[in-house]
C-alpha positions as CSV (number, residue, x, y, z in Angstrom):
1,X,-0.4,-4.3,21.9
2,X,1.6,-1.0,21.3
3,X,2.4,-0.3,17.7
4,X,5.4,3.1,16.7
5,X,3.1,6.1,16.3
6,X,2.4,7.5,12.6
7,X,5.2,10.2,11.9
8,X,2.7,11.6,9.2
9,X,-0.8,12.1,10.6
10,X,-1.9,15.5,8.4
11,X,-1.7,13.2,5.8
12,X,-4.2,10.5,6.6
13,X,-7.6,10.1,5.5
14,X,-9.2,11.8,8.9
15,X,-6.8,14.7,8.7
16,X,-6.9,15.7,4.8
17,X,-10.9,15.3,4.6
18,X,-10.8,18.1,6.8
19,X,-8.5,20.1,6.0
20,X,-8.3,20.1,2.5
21,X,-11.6,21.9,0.6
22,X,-11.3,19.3,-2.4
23,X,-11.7,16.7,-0.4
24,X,-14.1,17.3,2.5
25,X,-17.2,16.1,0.5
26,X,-15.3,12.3,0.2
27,X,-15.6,11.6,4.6
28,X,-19.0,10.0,3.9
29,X,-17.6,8.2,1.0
30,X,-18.6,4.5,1.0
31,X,-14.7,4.0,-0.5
32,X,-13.8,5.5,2.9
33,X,-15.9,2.8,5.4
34,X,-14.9,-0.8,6.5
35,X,-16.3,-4.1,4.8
36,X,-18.8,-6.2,6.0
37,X,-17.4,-9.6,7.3
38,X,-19.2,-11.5,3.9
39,X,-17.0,-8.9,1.9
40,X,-14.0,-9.8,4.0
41,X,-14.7,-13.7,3.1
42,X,-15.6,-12.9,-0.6
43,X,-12.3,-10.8,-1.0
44,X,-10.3,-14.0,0.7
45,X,-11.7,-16.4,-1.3
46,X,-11.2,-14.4,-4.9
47,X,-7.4,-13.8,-3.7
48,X,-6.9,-17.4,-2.6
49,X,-8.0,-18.9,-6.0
50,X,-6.1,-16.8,-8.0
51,X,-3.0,-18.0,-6.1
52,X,-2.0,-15.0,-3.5
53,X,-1.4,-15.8,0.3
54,X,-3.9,-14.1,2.5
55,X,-3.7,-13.0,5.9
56,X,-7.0,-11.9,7.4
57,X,-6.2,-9.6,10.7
58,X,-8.6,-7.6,13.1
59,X,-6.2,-4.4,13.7
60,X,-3.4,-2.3,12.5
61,X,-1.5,-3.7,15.3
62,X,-2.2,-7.1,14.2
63,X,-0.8,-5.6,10.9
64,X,2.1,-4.3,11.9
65,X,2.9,-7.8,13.6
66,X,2.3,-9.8,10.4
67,X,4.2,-7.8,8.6
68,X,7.4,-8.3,10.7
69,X,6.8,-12.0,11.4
70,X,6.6,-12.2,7.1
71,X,10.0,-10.7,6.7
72,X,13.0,-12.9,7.6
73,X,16.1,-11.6,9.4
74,X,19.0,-10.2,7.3
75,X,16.2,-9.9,4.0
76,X,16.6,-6.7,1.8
77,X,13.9,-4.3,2.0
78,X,11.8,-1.1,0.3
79,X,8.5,0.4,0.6
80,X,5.9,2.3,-1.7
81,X,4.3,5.4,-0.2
82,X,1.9,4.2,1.7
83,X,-0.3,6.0,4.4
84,X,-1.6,2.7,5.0
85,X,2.0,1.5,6.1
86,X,2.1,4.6,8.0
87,X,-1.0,4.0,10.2
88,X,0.1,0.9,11.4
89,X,3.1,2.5,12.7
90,X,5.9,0.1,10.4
91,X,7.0,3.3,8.5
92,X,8.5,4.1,12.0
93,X,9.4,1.2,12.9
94,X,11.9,0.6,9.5
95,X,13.7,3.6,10.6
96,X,14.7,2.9,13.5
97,X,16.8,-0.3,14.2
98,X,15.3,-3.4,12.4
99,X,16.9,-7.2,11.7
100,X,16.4,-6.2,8.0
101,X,18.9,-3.9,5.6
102,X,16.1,-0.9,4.7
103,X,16.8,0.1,1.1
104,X,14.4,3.2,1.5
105,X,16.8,4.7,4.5
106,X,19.8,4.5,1.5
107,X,17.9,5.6,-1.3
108,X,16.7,9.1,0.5
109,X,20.4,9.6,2.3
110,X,21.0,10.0,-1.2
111,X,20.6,14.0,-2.0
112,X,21.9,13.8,-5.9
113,X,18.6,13.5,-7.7
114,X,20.2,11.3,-10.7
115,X,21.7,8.7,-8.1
116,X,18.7,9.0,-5.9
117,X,16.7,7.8,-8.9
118,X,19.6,5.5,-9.9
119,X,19.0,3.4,-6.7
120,X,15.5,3.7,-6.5
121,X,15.8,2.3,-10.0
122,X,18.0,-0.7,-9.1
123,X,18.5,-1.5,-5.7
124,X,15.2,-0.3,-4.8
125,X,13.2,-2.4,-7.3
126,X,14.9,-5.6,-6.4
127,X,14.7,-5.8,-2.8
128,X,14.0,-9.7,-1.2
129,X,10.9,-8.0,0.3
130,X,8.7,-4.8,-1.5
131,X,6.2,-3.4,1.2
132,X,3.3,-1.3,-0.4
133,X,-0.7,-0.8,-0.2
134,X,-3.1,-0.6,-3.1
135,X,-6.2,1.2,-4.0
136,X,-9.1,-1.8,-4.3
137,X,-8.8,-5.3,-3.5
138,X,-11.7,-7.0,-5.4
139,X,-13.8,-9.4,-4.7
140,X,-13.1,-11.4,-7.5
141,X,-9.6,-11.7,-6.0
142,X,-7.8,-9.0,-8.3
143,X,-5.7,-6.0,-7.1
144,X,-5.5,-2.5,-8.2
145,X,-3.4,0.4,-7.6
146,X,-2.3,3.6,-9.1
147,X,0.9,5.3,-9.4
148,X,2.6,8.9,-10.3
149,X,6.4,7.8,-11.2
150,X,5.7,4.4,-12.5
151,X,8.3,3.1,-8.8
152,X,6.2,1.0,-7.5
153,X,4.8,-1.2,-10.8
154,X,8.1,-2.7,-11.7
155,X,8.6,-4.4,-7.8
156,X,5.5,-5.3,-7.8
157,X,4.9,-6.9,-10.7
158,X,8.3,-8.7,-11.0
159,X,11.5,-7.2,-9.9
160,X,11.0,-8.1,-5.8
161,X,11.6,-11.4,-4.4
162,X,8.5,-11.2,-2.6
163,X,5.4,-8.2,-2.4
164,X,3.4,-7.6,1.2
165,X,0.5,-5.5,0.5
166,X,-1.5,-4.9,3.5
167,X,-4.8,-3.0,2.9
168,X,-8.3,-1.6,5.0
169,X,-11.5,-3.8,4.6
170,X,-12.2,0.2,2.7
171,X,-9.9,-0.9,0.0
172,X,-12.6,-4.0,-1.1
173,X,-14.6,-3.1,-4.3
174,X,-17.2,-5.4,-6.1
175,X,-15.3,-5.8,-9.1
176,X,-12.6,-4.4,-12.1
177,X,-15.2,-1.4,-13.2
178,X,-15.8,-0.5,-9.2
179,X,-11.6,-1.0,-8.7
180,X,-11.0,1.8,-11.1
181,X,-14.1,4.4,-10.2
182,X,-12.4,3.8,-6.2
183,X,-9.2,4.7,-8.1
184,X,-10.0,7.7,-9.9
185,X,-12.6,9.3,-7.7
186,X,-11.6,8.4,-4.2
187,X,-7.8,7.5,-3.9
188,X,-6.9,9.8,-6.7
189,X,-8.5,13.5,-4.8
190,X,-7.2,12.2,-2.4
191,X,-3.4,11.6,-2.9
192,X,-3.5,14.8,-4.8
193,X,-4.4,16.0,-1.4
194,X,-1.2,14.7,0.1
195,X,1.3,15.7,-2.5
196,X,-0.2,19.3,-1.8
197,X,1.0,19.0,1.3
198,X,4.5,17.0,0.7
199,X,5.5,18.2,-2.6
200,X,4.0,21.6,-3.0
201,X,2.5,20.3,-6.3
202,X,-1.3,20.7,-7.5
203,X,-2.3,17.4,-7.7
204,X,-1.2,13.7,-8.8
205,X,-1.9,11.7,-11.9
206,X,-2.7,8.1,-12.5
207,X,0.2,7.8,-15.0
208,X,0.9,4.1,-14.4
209,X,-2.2,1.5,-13.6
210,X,-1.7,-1.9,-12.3
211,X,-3.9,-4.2,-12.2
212,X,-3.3,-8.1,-11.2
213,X,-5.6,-10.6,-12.1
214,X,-3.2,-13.7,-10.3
215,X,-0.5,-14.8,-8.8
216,X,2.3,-15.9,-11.2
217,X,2.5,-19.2,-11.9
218,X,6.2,-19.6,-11.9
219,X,6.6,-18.1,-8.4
220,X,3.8,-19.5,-5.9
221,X,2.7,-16.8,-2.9
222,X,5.0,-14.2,-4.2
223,X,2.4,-11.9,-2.9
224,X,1.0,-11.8,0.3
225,X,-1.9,-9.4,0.7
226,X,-2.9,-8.7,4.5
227,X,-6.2,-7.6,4.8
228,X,-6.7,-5.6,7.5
229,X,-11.1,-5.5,9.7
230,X,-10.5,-1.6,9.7
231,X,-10.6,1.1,7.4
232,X,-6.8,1.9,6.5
233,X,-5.2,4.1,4.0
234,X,-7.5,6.0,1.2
């Protein structure tokens, strides 16, 4: 199974570790490596009690498939940055010809920053479907992610019809204290990393931190996590 080809490979795990200084001495990391099949299980298990729908997949191609078989035809859509969405090719695939109306292509046609942030604002926030990653999945069932601008908290935690997060085994942590060292010492270098590269900027910031406990009780399966048997993302 052939899956569209990452548009963004300098900025993957492989690719910054070596060629950013900062980072090199995270490739070892045991943030960076994929779960055991038991941690797999124990992650699945937390998630499912605490109300989320789980998909357990082998590859990114799997991935990419269960994302697109997730999202109906005609259903508004947006993604978080995500390197994780990027390695399994469906950053690609959204901007080329989909059955879905992709929010993201609108918002960056948009070159006025106040109305570019306008629609990210509103039209972006509310899509039917919000596509993203985050930086631990415990095994306690709880998710955790970090974020610069603050974008990707209001979709996720309510404004979205529906969330897919699809993350690595990598992304699995014991617990809440574990979910923010991963956070701040592995995803956080890292990302600053990145924005060196995209932005021109020094480094990032955790300036937002979400963490979900459960599901919400007024809107069963809302989010889907996908958890992916490969290491995925940073």
């Amino acid at each position: 199974m052939s899956i569209p080809q990452n548009t963004n490979p300098a900025e993957t795990f492989a690719e910054l570790t070596k060629s950013d200084p900062k980072v090199t001495s995270l490739f070892d990391s045991h943030f960076s490596k994929p779960a055991s099949a038991d941690r797999v299980n124990a992650a699945k298990a937390g998630l499912e009690k605490n109300g989320f729908k789980v998909h357990v997949v082998n590859t990114r191609a799997d991935a990419f498939e269960a994302v697109k078989n997730l999202i109906p035809a005609g259903a508004s859509i947006n993604n978080a940055h995500s390197t994780t969405l990027e390695e399994i090719g469906f950053i690609t695939y959204i901007k080329g010809d989909t059955p879905w109306k992709n929010i993201h292509g609108t918002i960056v046609q948009e070159k006025d920053p106040e109305k570019q942030a306008d629609i990210r604002r509103t039209l972006g926030s509310t899509v039917d479907y919000y596509l993203t990653s985050v930086a631990s999945v415990t095994e306690t069932g709880h998710l955790a992610h970090g974020d610069l601008s603050g974008s990707k908290v209001g979709p996720v935690a309510f404004a979205a019809g529906k969330v897919i997060v699809v993350a690595g085994s990598n992304k699995i942590v014991k617990d809440e204290q574990e979910a923010w060292k991963r956070q701040k010492e592995h995803a956080l270098p890292l990302e600053s990393a990145r924005v060196r590269i995209a932005y021109g900027l020094p480094q990032s910031n955790i300036t937002h931190y979400e963490y979900i406990r459960t599901s919400s009780p007024f809107n069963a399966n809302r989010i889907q996590v996908i958890l992916v048997n490969e290491a995925l993302g940073y």
